[in-house]
C-alpha positions as CSV (number, residue, x, y, z in Angstrom):
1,X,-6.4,7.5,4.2
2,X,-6.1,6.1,0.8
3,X,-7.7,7.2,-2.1
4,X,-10.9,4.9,-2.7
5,X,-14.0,3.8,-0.7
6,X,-16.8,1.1,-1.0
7,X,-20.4,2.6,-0.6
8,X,-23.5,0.7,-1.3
9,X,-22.0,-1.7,-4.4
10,X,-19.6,0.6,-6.1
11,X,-15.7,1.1,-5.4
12,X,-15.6,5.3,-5.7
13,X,-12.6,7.8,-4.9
14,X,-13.3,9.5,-1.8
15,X,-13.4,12.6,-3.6
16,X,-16.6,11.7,-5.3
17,X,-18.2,9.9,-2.1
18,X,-21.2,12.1,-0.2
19,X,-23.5,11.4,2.6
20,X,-26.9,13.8,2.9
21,X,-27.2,15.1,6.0
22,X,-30.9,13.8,5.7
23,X,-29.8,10.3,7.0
24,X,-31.0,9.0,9.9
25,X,-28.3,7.3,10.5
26,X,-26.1,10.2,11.0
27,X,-28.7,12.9,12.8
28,X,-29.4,9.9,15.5
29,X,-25.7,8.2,15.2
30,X,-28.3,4.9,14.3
31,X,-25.5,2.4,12.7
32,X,-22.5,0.0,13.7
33,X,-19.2,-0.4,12.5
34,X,-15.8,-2.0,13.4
35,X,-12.5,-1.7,12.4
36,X,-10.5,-5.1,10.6
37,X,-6.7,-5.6,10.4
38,X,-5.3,-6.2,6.6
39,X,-2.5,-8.3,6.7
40,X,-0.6,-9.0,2.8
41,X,-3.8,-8.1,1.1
42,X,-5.9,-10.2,3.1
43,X,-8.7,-9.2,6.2
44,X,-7.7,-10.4,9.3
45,X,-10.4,-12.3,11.3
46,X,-13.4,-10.9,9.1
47,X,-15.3,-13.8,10.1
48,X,-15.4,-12.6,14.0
49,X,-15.6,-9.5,13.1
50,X,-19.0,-10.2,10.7
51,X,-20.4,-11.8,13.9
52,X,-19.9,-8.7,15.9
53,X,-21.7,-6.6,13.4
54,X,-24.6,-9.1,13.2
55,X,-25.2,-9.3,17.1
56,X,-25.0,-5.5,17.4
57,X,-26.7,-4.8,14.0
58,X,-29.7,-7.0,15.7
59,X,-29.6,-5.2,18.9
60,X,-30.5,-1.7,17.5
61,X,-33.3,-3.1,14.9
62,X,-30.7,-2.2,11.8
63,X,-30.7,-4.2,8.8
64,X,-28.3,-5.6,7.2
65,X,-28.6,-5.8,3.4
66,X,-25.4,-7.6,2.9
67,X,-24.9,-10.8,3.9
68,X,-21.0,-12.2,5.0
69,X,-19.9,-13.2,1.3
70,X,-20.9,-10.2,-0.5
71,X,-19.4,-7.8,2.4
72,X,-16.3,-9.6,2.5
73,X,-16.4,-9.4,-1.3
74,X,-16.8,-5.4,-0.8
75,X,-13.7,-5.5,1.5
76,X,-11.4,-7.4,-1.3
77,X,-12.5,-5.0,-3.6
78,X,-11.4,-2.0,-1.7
79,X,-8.0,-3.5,-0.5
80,X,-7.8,-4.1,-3.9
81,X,-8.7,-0.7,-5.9
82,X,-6.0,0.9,-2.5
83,X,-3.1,-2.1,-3.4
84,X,-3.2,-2.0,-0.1
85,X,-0.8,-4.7,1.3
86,X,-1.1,-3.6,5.6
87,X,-3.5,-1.1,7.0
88,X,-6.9,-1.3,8.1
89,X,-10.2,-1.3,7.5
90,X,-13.3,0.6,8.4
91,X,-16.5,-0.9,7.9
92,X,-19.9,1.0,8.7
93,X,-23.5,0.2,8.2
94,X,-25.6,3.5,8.9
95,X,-29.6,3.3,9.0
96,X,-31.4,5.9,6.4
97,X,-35.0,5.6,7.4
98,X,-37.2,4.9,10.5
99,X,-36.7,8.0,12.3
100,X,-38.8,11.7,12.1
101,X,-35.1,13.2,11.1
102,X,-34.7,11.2,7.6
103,X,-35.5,12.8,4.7
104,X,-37.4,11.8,1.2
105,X,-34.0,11.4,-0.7
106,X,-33.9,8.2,-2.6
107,X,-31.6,5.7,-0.1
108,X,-31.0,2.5,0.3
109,X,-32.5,1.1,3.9
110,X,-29.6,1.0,5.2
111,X,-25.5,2.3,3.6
112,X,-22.6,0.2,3.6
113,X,-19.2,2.3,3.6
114,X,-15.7,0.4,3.8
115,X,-12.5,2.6,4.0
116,X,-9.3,2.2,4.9
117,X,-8.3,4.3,8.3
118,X,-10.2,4.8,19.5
119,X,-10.6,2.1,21.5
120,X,-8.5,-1.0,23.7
121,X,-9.4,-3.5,26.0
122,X,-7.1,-3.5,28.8
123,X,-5.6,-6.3,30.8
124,X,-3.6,-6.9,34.1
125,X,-1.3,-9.7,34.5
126,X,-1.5,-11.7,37.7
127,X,0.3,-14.1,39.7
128,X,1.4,-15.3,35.8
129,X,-2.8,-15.2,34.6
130,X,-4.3,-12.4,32.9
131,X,-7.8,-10.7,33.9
132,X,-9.8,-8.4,31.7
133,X,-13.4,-6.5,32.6
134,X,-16.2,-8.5,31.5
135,X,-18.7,-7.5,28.6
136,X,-21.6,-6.7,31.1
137,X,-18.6,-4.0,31.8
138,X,-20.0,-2.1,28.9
139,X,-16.6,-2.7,27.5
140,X,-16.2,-3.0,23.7
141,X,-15.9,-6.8,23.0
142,X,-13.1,-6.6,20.7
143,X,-11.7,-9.6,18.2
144,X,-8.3,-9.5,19.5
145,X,-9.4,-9.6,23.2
146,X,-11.8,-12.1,22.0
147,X,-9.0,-14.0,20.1
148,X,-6.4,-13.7,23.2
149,X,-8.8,-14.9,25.6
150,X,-8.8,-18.2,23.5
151,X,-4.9,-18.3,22.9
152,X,-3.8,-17.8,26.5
153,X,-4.7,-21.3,28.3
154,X,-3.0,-22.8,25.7
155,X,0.4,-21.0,26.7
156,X,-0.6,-21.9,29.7
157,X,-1.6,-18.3,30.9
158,X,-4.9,-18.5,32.9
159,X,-7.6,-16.3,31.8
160,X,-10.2,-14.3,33.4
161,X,-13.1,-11.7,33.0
162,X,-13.6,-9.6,35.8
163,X,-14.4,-6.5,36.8
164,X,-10.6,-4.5,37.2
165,X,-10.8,-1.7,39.9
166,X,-8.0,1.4,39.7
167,X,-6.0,-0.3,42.6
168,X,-5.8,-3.7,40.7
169,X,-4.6,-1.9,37.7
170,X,-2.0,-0.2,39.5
171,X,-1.0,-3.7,41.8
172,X,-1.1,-5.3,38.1
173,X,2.5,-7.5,37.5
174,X,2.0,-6.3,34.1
175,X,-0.9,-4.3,32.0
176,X,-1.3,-4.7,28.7
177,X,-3.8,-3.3,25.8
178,X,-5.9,-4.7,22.8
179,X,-7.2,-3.7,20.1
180,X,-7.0,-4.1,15.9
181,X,-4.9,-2.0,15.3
182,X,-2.7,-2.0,18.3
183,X,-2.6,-5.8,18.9
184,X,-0.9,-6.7,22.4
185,X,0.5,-3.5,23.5
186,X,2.7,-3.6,27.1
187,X,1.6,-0.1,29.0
188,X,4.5,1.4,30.4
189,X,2.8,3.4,32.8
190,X,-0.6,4.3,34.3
191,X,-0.8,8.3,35.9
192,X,2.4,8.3,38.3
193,X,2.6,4.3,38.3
194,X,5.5,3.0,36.4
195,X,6.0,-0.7,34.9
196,X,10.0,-0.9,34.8
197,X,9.9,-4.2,33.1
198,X,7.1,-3.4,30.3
199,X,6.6,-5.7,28.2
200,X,6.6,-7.8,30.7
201,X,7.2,-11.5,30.0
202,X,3.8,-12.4,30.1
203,X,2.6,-9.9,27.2
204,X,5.8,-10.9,25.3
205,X,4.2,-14.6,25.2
206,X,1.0,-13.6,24.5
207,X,2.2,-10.7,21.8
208,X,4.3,-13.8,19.5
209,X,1.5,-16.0,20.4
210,X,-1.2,-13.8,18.2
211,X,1.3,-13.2,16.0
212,X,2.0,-16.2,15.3
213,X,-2.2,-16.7,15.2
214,X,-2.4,-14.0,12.5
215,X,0.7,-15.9,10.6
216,X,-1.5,-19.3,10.0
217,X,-5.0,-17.2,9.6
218,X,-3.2,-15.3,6.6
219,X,-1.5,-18.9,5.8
220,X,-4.7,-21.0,5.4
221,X,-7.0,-17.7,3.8
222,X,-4.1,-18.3,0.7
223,X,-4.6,-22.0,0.9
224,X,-8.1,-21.2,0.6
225,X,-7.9,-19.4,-2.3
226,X,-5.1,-21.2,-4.1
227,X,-8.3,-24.6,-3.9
């Protein structure tokens, strides 16, 4: 982990960062967070990932006190302050008040935390289409399986949500895993079940074609800037 954070509108080193037990956030685990790719200096996909936040912010009654711009700003600064050129980001917005557990400490309503740092969505590849669970799954609805469910029809890989039982998993062509930090990762195995062929050529294509996706992303965020 490098050496400095962002909490609540000033870039600190970790050293000097504390959290009071008193928080309701942390006694009730009231907060949401996600982690964001950095790719040369810039955050991958912040804008998907800000959305995410939002919907799940609004669906446990948290407030946000920062709005898109000034959190993204927060992020620059801390990629920044680390020179961090690849790595990720951790981004968490923890609730201090609303609950008989919070304390009479002086807080902001809410903290915002960025630092630089469990989960994958998983996919099976078949008859040349891939299938993943669906969000009423209770799976996490990651960016890059939200990102790859856009890119694969146009690589002319059909694309699916649906529920994936053991036996499909193990009957799978190919399985593959996403996540942030991970990206498009071929599983070679699952228990005694062995994929000989992993990657497979279906999670090659679909491994350069997000690659390639982050390539322009990164290439129009410096055109951006350079306006």
């Amino acid at each position: 982990m490098h050496r400095f954070v962002f909490h609540n509108d000033r870039v600190l080193p970790l050293t000097e960062v504390r959290l009071s037990p008193g928080q309701a956030g942390l006694v009730n685990g009231w907060g949401v967070f996600t982690t964001m790719r950095v790719y040369e200096g810039l955050p991958f996909a912040f804008e998907r990932h800000w959305n995410r936040l939002s919907r799940d912010a609004d669906r446990i009654q948290l407030p946000l006190p920062y709005g898109s711009s000034a959190a993204q700003d927060a992020i620059e600064r801390v990629i920044a302050a680390n020179a961090v050129q690849s790595g990720s980001i951790r981004i968490y917005f923890i609730h201090n008040r609303g609950s008989m557990w919070s304390s009479d400490e002086s807080f902001p309503a809410v903290d915002l935390i960025v630092a630089e740092c469990t989960a994958a969505n998983v996919f099976c590849v078949r008859r040349h289409g891939i299938v993943t669970p669906p969000s009423s799954s209770g799976c996490l609805r990651g960016v890059t399986r939200e990102i790859l469910l856009e890119l694969a029809p146009q690589a002319g890989v059909a694309a699916s949500e649906q529920p994936i039982s053991r036996e499909e998993l193990y009957a799978a062509d190919e399985v593959f895993i996403s996540s942030t930090t991970r990206q498009v990762q071929a599983v070679v195995g699952i228990g005694e079940k062995r994929f000989a062929s992993a990657p497979g050529p279906i999670t090659q294509r679909l491994a350069r074609l997000f690659s390639d996706y982050v390539n322009d992303y990164v290439q129009q965020q410096r055109k951006g800037q350079h306006r």
